[in-house]
C-alpha positions as CSV (number, residue, x, y, z in Angstrom):
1,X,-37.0,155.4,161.3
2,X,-33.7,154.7,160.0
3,X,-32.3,155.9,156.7
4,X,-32.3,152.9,154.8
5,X,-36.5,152.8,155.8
6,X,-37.1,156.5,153.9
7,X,-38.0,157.2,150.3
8,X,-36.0,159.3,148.7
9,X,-36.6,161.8,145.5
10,X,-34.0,162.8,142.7
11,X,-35.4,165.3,140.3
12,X,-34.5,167.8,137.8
13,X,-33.8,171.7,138.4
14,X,-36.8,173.3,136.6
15,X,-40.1,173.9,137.2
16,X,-41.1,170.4,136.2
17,X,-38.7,168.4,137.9
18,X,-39.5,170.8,141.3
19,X,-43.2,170.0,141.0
20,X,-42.7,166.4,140.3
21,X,-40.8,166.5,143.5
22,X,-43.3,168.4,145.7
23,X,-45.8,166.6,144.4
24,X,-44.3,162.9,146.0
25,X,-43.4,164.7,148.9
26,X,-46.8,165.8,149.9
27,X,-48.5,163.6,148.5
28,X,-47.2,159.8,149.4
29,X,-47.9,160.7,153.1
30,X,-44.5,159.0,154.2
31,X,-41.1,161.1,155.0
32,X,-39.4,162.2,151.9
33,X,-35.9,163.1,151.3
34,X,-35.8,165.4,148.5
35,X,-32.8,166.1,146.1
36,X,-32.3,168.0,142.8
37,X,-29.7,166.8,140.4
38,X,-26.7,169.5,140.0
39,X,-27.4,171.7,137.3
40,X,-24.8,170.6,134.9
41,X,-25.9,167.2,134.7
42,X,-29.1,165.6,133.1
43,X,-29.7,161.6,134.1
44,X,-28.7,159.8,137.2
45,X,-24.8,160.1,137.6
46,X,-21.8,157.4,139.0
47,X,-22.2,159.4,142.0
48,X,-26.3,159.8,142.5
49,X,-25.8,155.5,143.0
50,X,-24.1,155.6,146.6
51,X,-27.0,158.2,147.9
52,X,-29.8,156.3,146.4
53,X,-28.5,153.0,148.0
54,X,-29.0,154.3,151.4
55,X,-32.8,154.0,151.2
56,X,-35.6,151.4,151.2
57,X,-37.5,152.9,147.7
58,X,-35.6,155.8,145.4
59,X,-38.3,158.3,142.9
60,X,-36.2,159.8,139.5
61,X,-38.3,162.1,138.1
62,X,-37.8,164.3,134.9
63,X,-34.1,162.9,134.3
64,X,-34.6,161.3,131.2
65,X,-34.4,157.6,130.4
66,X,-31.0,157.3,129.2
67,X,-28.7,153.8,128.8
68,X,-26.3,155.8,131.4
69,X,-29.2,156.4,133.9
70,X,-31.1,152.9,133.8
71,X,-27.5,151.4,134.1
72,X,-26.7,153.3,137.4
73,X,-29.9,152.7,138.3
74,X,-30.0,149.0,137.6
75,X,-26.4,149.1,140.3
76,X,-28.8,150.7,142.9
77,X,-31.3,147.8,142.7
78,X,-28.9,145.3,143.0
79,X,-28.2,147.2,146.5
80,X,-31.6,146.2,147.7
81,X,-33.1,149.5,146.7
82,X,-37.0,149.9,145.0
83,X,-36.6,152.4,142.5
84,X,-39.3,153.8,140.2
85,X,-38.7,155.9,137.2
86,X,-41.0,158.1,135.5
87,X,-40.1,160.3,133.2
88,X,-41.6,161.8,129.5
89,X,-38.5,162.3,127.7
90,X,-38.0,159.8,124.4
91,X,-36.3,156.8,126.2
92,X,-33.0,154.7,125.6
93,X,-35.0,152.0,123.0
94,X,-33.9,148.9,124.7
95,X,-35.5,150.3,128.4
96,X,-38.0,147.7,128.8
97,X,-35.7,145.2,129.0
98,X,-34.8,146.6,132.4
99,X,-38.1,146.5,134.1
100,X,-38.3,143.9,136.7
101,X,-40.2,144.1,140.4
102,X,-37.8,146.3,141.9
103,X,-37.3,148.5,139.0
104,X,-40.2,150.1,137.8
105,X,-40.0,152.4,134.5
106,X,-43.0,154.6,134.0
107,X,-42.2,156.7,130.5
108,X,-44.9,158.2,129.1
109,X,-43.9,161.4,126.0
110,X,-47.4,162.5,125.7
111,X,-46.8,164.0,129.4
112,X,-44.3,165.8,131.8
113,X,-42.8,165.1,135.0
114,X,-45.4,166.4,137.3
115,X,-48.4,164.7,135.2
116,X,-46.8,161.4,135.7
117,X,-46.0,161.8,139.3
118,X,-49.7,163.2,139.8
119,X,-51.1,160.5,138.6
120,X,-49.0,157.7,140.0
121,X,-49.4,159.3,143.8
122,X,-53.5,159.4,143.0
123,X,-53.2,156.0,142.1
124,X,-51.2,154.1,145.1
125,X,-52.9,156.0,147.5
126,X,-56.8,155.1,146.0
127,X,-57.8,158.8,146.7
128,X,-57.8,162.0,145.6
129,X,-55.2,164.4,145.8
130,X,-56.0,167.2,147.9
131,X,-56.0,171.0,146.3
132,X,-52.4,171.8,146.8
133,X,-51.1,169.1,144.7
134,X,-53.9,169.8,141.9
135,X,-52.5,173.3,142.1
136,X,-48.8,171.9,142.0
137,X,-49.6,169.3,139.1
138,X,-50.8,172.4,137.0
139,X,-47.9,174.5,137.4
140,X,-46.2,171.7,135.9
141,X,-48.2,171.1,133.2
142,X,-48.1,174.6,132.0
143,X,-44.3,175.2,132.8
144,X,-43.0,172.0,131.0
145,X,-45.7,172.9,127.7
146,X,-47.4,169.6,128.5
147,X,-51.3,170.9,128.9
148,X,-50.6,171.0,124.9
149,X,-49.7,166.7,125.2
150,X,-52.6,164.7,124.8
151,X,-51.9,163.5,128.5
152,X,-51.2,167.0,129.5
153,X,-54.7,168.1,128.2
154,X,-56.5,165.2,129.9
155,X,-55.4,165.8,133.6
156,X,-56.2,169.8,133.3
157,X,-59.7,168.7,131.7
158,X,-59.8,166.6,134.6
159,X,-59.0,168.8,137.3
160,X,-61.5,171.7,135.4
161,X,-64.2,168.9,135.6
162,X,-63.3,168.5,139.9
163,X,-63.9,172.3,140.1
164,X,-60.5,173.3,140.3
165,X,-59.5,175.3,137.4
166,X,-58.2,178.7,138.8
167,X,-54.6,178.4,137.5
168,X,-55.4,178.0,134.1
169,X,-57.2,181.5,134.4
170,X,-55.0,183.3,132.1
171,X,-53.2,187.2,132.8
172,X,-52.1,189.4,130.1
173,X,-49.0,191.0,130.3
174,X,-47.0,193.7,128.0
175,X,-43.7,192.9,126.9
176,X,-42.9,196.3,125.4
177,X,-44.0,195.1,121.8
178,X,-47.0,193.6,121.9
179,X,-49.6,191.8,124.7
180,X,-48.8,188.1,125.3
181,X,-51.2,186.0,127.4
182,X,-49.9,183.1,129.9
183,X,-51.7,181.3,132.7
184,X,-52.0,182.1,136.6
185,X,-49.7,178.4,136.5
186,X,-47.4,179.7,134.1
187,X,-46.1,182.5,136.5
188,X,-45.0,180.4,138.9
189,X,-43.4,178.5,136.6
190,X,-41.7,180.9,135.1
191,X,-40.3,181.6,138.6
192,X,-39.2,178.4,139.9
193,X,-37.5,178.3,136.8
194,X,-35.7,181.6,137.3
195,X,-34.6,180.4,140.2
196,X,-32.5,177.7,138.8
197,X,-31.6,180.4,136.2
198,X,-29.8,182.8,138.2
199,X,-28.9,180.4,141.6
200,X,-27.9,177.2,139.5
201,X,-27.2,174.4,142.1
202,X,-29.2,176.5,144.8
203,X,-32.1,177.4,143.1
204,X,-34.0,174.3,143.0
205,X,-33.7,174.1,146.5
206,X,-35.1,177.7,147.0
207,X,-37.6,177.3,144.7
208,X,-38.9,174.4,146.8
209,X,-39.0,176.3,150.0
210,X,-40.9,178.9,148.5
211,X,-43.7,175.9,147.6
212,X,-43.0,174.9,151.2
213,X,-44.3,178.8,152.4
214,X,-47.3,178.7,150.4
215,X,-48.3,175.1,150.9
216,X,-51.8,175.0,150.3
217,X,-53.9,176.1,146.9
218,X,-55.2,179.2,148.7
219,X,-51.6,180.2,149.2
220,X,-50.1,179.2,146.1
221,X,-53.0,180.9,144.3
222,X,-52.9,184.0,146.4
223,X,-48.9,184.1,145.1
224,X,-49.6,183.7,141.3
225,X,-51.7,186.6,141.7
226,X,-49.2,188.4,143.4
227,X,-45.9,187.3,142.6
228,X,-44.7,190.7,140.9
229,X,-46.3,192.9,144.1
230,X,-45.5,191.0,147.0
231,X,-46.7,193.1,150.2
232,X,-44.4,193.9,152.5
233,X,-46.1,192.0,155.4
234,X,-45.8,188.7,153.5
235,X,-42.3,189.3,152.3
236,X,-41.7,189.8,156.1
237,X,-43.7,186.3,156.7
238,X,-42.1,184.4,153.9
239,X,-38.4,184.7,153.3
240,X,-37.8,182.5,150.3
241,X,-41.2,183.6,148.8
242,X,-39.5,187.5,149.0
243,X,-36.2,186.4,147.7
244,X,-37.6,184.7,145.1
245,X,-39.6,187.6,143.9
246,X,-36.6,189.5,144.2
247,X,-35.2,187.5,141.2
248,X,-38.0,187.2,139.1
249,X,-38.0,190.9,139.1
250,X,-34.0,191.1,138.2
251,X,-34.3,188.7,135.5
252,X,-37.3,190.8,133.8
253,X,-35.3,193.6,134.1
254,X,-32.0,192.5,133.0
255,X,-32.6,189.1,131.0
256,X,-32.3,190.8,127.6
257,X,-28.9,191.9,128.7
258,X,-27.9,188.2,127.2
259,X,-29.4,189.4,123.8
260,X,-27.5,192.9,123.5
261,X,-25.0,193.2,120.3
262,X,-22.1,193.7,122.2
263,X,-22.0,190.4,124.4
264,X,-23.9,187.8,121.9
265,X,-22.9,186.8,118.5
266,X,-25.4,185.1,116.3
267,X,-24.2,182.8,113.0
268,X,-26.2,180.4,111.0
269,X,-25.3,177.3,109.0
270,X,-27.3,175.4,107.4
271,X,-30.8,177.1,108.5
272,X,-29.7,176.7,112.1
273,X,-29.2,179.4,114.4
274,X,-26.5,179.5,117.0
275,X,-26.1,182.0,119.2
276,X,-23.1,182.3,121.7
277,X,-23.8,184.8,124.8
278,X,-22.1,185.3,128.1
279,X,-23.4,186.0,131.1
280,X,-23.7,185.5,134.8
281,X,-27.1,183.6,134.5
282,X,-28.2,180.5,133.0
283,X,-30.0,182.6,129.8
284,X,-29.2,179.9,127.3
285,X,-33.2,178.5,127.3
286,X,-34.4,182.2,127.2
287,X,-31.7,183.3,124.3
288,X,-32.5,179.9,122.3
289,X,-36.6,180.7,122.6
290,X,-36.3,184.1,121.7
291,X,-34.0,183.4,118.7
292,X,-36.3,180.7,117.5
293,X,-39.0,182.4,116.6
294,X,-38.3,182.3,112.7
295,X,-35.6,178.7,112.3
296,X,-34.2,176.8,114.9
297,X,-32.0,177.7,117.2
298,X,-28.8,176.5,119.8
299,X,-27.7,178.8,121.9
300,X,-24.9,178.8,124.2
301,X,-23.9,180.9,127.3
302,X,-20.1,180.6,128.6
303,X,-20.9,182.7,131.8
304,X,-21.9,179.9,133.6
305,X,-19.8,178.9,136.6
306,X,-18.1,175.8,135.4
307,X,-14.5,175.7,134.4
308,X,-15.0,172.6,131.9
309,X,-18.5,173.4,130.2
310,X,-20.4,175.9,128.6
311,X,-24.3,175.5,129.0
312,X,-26.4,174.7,125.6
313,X,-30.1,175.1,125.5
314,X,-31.9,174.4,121.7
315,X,-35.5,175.2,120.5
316,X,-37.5,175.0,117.2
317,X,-40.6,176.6,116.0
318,X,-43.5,174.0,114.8
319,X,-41.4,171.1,114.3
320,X,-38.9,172.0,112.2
321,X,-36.0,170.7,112.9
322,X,-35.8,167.6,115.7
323,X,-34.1,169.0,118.0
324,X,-33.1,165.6,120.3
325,X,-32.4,163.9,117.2
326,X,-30.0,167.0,116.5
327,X,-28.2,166.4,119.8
328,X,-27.5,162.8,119.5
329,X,-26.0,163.5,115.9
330,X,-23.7,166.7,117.5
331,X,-22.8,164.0,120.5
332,X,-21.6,161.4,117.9
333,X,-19.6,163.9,115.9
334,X,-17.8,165.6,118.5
335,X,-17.3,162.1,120.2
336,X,-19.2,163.7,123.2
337,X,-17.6,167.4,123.7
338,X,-20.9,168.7,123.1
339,X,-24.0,166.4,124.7
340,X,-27.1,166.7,125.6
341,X,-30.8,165.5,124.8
342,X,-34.4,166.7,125.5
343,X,-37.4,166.3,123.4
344,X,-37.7,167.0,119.3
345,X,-39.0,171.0,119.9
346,X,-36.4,171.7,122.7
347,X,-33.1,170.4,124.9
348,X,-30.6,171.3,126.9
349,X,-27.3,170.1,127.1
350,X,-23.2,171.2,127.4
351,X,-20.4,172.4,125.5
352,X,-16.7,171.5,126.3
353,X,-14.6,174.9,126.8
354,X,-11.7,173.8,124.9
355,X,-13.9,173.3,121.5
356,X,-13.6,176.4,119.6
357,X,-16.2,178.5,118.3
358,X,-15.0,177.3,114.8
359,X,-15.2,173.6,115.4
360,X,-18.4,174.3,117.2
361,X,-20.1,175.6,114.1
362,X,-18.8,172.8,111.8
363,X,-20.1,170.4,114.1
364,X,-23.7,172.2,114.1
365,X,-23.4,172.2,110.7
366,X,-22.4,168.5,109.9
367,X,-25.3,167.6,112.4
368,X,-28.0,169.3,110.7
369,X,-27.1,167.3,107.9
370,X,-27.4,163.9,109.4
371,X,-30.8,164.7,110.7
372,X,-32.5,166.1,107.4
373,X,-31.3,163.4,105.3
């Protein structure tokens, strides 16, 4: 089969856009070339468009449904190229007027990536998917917040109904303070995402190869239960499985280090926290959640291996600020030296290095503004 006959598969770095990945890769039953986009970059880029026109039909999962993206994604249909989109982030209002045959746009908010990708391989294949992918689908449900989305909550009642409910069995675990309680599915997401978190570019990719070791819901179920006591004869077995648990058990131990007085700074303006860290690992989703717990919060890490950006990551407690709406204002009045997008209780998104801390603030501040009036 030649490369222009293959299907191909762009998708995000986190746990989301790695499920939605696995799950068209297992589940279309044709060959799948799979790539994650860089970790800097949100959307299909200039660069994705060459790639993507080497194939007969192109996937774009969890990348958002920006005017930039549709646009190079319009340029790879007029090479010839299928291309479907689906994707649960708010969209670029105008997007419909870019459906046509050969571009199809499958948005839905009240999901995530891998609920919108489960349920469009169920459909064109007119069967149902087989345990592994129910297992994958609810990983991503639960890693992306979406079993909360009224589509979210549908497909686990769903899969609960088919008999398949193990991974939303939940664990308790003790943070040191107090007893929190996630899902079996939540682990593992909580580890493919560490693995973007401390291997950027690379950890997508590993992350996927550890899915690719445990490929069946036995396995994958076996490995939630696991994950934080590997045995030595499966560590032997499954290398990316054993390096994987390797880092989960690093960034439990040392995540906080992001947190300490010494290396991270925290200011508010205008009931907005913004916290500015640095370190070695992508810890600007994990500073932001933990500094959100009382008011909305941006936080940004400059120990991220890029000589032009700083990484940005935002969350807010029960709606209280829009968080999206928050980046576009920030994009507009720093004419695009801080970007990003996401949805209204939490983004991501970079910072240009040669803003100061100053002019950051005051754009913060003028930005909060905006989006309260």
């Amino acid at each position: 089969m030649s490369v222009r006959q293959r299907v191909a598969v762009l998708s995000h770095y986190d746990a989301d856009g790695v499920t939605s990945a696995k799950i068209l890769e297992y589940g279309l039953g044709v060959p799948v070339d799979v790539r994650f986009q860089k970790w800097w970059a949100f959307g299909v880029q200039t660069f994705d468009v060459e790639w993507m026109s080497k194939y007969s039909t192109v996937f774009v999962t969890d990348l958002g449904t920006t005017k930039e993206t549709l646009d190079n994604l319009k340029k790879v249909v007029e090479k010839g190229t299928d291309v479907y989109l689906l994707d649960h982030h708010p969209p670029y209002e105008k997007y419909e007027e870019y459906q046509s045959p050969k571009f199809n746009i499958i948005n839905d908010e009240k999901n995530c990536g891998a609920g919108l990708t489960y349920r469009y391989v169920r459909e064109v294949t007119g069967k149902n998917s087989d345990p592994f992918l129910k297992a994958l689908v609810t990983v991503g449900l639960y890693a992306d917040v979406a079993d909360e989305t009224e589509g979210g909550e549908s497909i686990l009642s769903g899969l609960a109904e088919e008999g398949v409910s193990e991974f939303q069995w939940k664990t308790v675990r003790w943070d040191g303070k107090s007893e929190q309680r996630y899902t079996l599915a939540s682990g593992l997401g909580m580890a493919i995402n560490t693995c973007r978190r401390v291997a950027y570019d690379q950890g997508a990719y590993l992350a996927s190869k550890m899915l690719d070791e445990n490929n069946t819901y036995d396995a994958l179920y076996d490995l939630s239960l696991t994950l934080m006591d590997i045995p030595t004869y499966l560590i032997a077995q499954k290398p990316y499985t054993a390096l994987v648990k390797g880092w989960v058990q690093a960034w439990n131990e040392h995540r906080n280090d992001a947190l300490s007085l010494n290396v991270c700074r925290t200011f508010e303006v205008e009931g907005l926290t913004v916290a500015v860290t640095n370190h070695p690992w992508d810890v600007a989703p994990y500073v932001a959640g933990v500094k959100s717990r009382n008011m909305p919060c941006i936080a940004i890490n400059y120990g991220v291996p890029s000589n032009e950006y700083a990484s940005l990551s935002g969350r807010a407690p029960d709606n209280t600020l829009d968080m999206n709406a928050l980046m576009t204002a920030v994009t507009e009045v720093t004419s695009g030296l801080i970007s990003g997008g996401g949805h209204p209780v939490a983004v991501g998104g970079l910072v240009r290095r040669e803003l100061s801390l100053r002019d950051i603030l005051r754009a913060f501040e003028a930005s909060v503004k905006v989006v309260r009036t």
